[in-house]
N, C-alpha and C positions, 0 to 999 in steps of 0.2 A: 723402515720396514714397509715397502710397498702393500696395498693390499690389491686385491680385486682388478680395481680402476687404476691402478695404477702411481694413488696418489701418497705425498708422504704423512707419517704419523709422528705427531710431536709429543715429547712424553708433556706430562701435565707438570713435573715441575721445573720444566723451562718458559710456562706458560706466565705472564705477567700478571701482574695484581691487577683484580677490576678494575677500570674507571669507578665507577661510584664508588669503592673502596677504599679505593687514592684519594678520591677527592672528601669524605667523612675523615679519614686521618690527619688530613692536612687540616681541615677543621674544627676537628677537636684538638689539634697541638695550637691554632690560633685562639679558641678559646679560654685554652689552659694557661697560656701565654697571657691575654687581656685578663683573664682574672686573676694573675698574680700582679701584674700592672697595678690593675685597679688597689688589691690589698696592700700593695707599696706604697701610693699614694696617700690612701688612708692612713698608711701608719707613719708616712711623714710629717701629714698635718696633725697627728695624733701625736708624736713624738717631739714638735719642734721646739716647745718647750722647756721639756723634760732631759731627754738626750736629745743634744744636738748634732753629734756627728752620726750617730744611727738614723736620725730624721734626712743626712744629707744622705747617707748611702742607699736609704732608701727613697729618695726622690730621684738620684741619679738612677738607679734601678728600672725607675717609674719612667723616666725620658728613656733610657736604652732601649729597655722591653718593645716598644711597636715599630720600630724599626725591623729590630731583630727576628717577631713574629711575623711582619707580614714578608721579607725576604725566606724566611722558612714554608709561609705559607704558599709563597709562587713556587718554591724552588720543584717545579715539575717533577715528572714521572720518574720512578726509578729507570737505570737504563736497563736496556735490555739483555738478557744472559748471551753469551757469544756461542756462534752455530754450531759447535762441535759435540758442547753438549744439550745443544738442544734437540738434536736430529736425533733419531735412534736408527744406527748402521744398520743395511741390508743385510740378513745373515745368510750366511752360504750355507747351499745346501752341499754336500757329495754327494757325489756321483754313486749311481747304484750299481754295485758291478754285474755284468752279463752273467746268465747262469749258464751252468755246463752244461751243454745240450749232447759233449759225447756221452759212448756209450762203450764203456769199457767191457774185457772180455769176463771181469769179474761180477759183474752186473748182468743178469739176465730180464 
């Protein structure tokens, strides 16, 4: 929808997530990520000679996890929504129609 100037109006929810918004979520899923890490760890050397296959599944756990957070933690911006809905269409006006300017015999 053009306005004034000319120019166009994009509705707000084709608008992308802040940067600084992007970038807190993305680090608080790395944090959440290193602290279950870390409580793996712990509970492997807590476990290893108690349970020993929970102690391995949780050390494996403890190797996988910083891999896997800090590939989640680069994995960039969401993409962006595509133009059709993000535009909002010019809308047509009608046409006004001309008024009768005759002048009937019924009409005085």
């Amino acid at each position: 929808m053009p306005k004034r100037g000319g120019t166009e109006v994009f509705r707000i929810t084709g608008a992308r997530q802040g940067l600084a918004d992007d970038v807190r979520g993305r680090q608080r899923r790395y944090v959440i990520s290193m602290t279950v890490r870390t409580l793996s760890v712990i509970a492997a050397a807590v476990l290893w000679n108690v349970e020993r296959h929970v102690a391995f599944v949780a050390l494996g756990l403890g190797i996988l996890l910083p891999y896997i957070a800090v590939v989640i933690a680069n994995a960039g911006r969401e993409t962006a929504p595509s133009l059709p809905s993000t535009f909002v269409p010019t809308p047509e006006r009608p046409a006004l129609d001309a008024p009768n300017l005759k002048k009937t015999s019924d009409q005085s």
